[in-house]
Steps between C-alpha positions, in 0.01 A plus 500: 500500500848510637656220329405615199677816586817356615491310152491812311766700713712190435424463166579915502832439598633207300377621205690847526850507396808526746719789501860442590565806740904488394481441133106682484408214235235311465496160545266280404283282697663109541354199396396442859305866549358432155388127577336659871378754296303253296369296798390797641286621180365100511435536847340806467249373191429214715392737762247696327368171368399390878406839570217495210461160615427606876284787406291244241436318783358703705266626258421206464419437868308761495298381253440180628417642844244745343358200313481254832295806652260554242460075508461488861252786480330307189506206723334667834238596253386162314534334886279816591266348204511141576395555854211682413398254225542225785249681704297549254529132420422405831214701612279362078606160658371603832185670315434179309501286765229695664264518140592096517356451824164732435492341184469199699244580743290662249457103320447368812206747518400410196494193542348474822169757325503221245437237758 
């Protein structure tokens, strides 16, 4: 990530001293470098936070998609079912309509020997 790298190479620098080339002393850092030096360290946390963050949620994504697959698949399956049970359905009504109507004609047989 290159904004996380630019934070560090900035942090780098304000956080190492500055050498006076004519006196060669070291100074240290102002209240200024040390305050950006801060905001970059807070800046920095915050930025690993929404990095975890990020890559949480795309595990998470992941997850969910697997999941949605294995429903739909679940779901192709029990429509699979239902269909067949509604043809199944169907064709007993269809078969008990036709032992109805021999039913039928077998009493009026009957009934017309008992005459």
């Amino acid at each position: 990530m290159q904004l996380k790298g630019k934070i560090a190479e900035l942090q780098q620098k304000l956080s190492t001293p500055v050498v006076k080339k004519e006196q060669h002393q070291i100074i240290s850092p102002s209240k200024k470098e040390q305050e950006m030096s801060t905001l970059l360290e807070q800046i920095n946390r915050q930025l690993e936070t929404v990095e975890r963050a990020r890559r949480q949620l795309t595990v998470d994504v992941e997850r969910l998609t697997a999941q949605k697959s294995r429903l739909e698949r679940e779901m192709l399956v029990q429509k699979s079912e239902m269909d067949e049970q509604k043809e199944q359905l169907q064709k007993s009504q269809r078969e008990k309509e036709e032992l109805e109507q021999k039913i039928t004609v077998l009493l009026e047989q009957v009934c017309m020997y008992l005459m």
